[in-house]
C-alpha positions as CSV (number, residue, x, y, z in Angstrom):
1,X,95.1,-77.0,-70.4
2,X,93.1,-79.2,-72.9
3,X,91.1,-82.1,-71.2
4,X,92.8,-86.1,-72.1
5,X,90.9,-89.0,-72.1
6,X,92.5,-91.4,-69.6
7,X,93.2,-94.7,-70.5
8,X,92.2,-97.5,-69.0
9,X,94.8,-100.7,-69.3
10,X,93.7,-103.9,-70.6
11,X,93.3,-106.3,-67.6
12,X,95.7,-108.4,-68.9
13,X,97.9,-105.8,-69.3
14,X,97.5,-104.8,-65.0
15,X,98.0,-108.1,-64.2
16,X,101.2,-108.5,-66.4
17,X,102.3,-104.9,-64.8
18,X,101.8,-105.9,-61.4
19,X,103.3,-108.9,-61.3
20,X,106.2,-109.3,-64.1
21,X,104.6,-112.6,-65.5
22,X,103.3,-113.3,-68.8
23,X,99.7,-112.5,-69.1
24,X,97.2,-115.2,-69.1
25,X,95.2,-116.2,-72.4
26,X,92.0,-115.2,-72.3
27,X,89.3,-117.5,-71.8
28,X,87.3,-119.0,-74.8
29,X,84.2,-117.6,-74.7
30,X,81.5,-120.3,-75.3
31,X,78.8,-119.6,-78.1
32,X,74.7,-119.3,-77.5
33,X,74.4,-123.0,-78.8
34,X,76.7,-124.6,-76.2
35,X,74.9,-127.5,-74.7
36,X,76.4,-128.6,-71.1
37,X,77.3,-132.5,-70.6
38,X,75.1,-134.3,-68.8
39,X,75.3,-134.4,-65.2
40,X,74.5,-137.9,-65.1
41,X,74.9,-141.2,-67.4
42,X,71.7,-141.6,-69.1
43,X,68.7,-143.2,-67.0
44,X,68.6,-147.1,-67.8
45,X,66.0,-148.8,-69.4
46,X,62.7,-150.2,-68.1
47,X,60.0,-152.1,-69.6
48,X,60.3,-155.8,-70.2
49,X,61.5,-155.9,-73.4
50,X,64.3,-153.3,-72.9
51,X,65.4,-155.0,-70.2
52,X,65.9,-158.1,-71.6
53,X,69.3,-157.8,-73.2
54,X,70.6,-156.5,-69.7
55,X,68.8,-159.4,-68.2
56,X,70.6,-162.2,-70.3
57,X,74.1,-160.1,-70.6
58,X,74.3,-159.7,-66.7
59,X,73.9,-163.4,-65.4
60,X,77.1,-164.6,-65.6
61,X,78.9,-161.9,-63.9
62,X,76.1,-161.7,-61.0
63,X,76.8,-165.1,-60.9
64,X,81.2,-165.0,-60.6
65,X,80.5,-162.3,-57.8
66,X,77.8,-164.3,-56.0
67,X,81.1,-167.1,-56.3
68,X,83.4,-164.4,-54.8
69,X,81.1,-163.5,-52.1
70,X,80.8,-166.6,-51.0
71,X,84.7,-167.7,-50.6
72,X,85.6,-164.1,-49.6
73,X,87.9,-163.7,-46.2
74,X,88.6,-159.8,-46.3
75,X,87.2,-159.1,-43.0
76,X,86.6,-160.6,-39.8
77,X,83.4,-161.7,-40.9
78,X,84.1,-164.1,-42.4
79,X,85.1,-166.4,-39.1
80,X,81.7,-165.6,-37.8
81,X,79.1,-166.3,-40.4
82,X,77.4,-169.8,-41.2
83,X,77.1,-168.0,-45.0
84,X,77.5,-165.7,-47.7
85,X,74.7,-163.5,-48.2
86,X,75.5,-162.3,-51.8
87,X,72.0,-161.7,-53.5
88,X,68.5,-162.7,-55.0
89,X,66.3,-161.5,-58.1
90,X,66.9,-160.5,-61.3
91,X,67.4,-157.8,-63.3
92,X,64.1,-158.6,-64.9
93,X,62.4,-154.7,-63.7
94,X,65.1,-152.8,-63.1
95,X,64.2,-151.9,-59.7
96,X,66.8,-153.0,-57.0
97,X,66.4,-152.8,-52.9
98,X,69.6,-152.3,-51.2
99,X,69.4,-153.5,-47.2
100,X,71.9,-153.1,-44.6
101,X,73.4,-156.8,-43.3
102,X,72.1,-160.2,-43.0
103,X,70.2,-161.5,-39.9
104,X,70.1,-164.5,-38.5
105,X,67.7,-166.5,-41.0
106,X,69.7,-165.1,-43.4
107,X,72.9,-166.0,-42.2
108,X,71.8,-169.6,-41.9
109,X,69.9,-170.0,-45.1
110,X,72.2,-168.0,-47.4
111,X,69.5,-165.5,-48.8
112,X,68.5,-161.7,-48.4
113,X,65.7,-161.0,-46.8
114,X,64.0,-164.3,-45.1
115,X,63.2,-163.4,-42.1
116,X,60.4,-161.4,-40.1
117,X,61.7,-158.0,-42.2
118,X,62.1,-159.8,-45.2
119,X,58.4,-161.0,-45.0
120,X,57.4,-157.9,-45.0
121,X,59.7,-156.4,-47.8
122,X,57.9,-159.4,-50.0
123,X,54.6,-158.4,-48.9
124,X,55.5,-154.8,-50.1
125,X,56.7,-155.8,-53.3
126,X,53.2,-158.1,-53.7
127,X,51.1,-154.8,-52.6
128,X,53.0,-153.1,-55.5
129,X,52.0,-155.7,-58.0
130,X,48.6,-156.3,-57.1
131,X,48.4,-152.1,-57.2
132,X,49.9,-152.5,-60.6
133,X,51.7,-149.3,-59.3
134,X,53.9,-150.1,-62.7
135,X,51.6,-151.1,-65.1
136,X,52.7,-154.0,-67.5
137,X,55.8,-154.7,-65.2
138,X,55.3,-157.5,-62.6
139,X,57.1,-157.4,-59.4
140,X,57.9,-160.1,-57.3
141,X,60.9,-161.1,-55.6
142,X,62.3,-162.8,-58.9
143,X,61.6,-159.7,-60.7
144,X,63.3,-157.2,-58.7
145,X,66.7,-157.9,-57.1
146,X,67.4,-157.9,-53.6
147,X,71.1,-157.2,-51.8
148,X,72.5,-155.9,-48.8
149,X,75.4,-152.8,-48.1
150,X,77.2,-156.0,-46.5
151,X,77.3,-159.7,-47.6
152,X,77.7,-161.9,-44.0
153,X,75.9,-161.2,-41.0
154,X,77.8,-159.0,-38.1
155,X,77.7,-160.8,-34.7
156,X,74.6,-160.2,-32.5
157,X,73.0,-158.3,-35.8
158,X,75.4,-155.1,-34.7
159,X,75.7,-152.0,-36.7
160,X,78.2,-152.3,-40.0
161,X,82.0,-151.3,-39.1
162,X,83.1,-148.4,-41.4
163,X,86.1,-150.8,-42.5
164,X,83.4,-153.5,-42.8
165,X,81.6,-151.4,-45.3
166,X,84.7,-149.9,-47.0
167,X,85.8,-154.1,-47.5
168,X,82.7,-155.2,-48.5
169,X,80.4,-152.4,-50.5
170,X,82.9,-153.1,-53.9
171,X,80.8,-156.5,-54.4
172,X,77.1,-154.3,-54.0
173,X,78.5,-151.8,-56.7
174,X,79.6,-154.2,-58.9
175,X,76.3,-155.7,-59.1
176,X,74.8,-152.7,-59.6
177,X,77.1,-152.2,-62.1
178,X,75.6,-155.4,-64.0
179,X,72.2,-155.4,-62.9
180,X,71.9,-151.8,-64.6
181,X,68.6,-150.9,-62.3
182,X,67.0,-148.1,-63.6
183,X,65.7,-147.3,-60.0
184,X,67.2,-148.3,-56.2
185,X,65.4,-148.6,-52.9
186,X,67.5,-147.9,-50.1
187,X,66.0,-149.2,-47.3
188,X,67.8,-148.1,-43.8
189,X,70.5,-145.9,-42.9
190,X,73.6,-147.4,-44.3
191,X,72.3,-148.3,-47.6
192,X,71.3,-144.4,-47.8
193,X,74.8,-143.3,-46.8
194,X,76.9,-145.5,-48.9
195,X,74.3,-144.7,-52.3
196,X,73.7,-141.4,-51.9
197,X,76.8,-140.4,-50.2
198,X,75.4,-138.1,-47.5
199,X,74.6,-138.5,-43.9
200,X,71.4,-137.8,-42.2
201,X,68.4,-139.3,-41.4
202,X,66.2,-141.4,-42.6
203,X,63.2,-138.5,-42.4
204,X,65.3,-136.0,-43.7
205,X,66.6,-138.6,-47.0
206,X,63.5,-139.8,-48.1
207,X,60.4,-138.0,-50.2
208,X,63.8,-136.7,-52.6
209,X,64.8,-138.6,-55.6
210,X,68.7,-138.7,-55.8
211,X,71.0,-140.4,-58.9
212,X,73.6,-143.1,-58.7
213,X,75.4,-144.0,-61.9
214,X,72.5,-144.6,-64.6
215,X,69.8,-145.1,-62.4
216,X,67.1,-142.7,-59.7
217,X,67.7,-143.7,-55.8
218,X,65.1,-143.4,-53.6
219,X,65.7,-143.9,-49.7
220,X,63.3,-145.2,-47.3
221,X,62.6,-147.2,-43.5
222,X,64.2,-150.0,-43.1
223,X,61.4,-153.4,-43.5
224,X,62.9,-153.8,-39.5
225,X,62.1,-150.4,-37.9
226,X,58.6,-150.7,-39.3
227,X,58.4,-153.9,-37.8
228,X,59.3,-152.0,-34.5
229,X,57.1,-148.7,-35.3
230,X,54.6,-149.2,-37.1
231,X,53.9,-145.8,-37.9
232,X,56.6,-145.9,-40.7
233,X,54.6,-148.5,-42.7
234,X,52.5,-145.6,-44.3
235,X,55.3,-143.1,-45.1
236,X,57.0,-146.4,-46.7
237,X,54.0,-147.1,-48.6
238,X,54.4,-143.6,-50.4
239,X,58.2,-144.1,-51.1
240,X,57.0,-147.1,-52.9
241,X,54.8,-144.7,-55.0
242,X,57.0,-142.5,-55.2
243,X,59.3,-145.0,-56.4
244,X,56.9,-146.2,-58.9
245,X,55.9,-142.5,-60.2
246,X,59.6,-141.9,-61.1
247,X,60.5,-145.6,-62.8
248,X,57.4,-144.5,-65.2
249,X,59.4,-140.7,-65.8
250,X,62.7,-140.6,-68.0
């Protein structure tokens, strides 16, 4: 009996056999000099002169959701705080630090960032300067802006409420929507959870460089827990180099 060469059927063909429907089309195969979409907007600008246009363009808006902030009743918060806390800065460096709620001070003077952990954040900022960690950019607190995951001060300084958060964090996007930062500080837990959109801790989050929108994220302790363990202030001062190593990088 004289050998035949077996036949394999087409894939399409079995599929079509085994199951009575029409075939699938075949997949388009891509060509050598397809180029993938980028997995992230493009990084915003830095320098002083390229962030000037975003500077002047975002200063009305910062300043109808500072207004909003301010007369804003969505959660129980509101019947508890003395004030607001929307924001402070500018978009002058691109650089943003995201906190977790007001304090007291802040609560009673309407402003990120005042008290004993704010006094330390500004001293921070001042060592970054006078390092000239970002040469040609100064930073101060006008230059970089300041904001918290919640706008009004939770009683007895508690943790954020997940509905509290869920309420309030469409006012912090939306300014970072405007502000355009090329880089973000999280400082604390619940800034690092909302931005990056993980859980964990702060040792495991920081020392990695994440993305939000068009700008690099960067997570680090909380100006308060060094305040209580001093030990963190030197792992803070290398997120801040960190920070600055990657504003420099596109």
């Amino acid at each position: 009996m004289r050998d035949q060469a077996i036949v394999e059927p087409a894939p399409d063909t079995l599929v079509q056999s085994l199951f009575g429907d029409e075939a699938p089309a075949r997949r388009p195969t891509l060509g050598a000099d397809y180029v993938l979409p980028p997995a992230h907007p493009p990084l915003a600008a830095g320098g002083l002169d390229a962030r000037a246009a975003i500077v002047d363009a975002g200063l009305g808006e910062l300043g109808i959701i500072a207004g909003e902030v301010r007369g804003c009743t969505k959660c129980g918060l509101c019947t508890t705080r003395k004030q607001a806390v929307p924001g402070v800065g500018s978009a002058t460096s691109g650089i943003v630090f995201v906190g977790e709620a007001p304090g007291a001070e802040e609560d009673a003077r309407g402003e990120p960032f005042v008290g004993r952990a704010g006094e330390l954040l500004t001293r921070i900022i001042k060592a970054m300067d006078e390092a000239q960690l970002i040469p040609g950019m100064p930073l101060s607190r006008e230059t970089v802006y300041i904001a918290n995951v919640l706008k009004c001060r939770p009683p007895e300084n508690r943790n954020p409420l997940p509905h509290e958060i869920e309420t309030c964090s469409p006012y912090l996007k939306r300014q970072l929507a405007t502000l355009q930062p090329r880089i973000i500080c999280c400082l604390g837990k619940f800034a690092a959870e909302l931005l990056v959109g993980v859980k964990g801790t702060i040792g495991g989050l920081r020392g990695k460089v994440y993305r939000y929108e068009g700008a690099k994220l960067i997570v680090t302790y909380h100006p308060a827990a060094c305040l209580r363990n001093p030990n963190y202030k030197r792992p803070v001062w290398e997120d801040m180099q960190l920070l600055a190593r990657e504003y420099l990088k596109d």
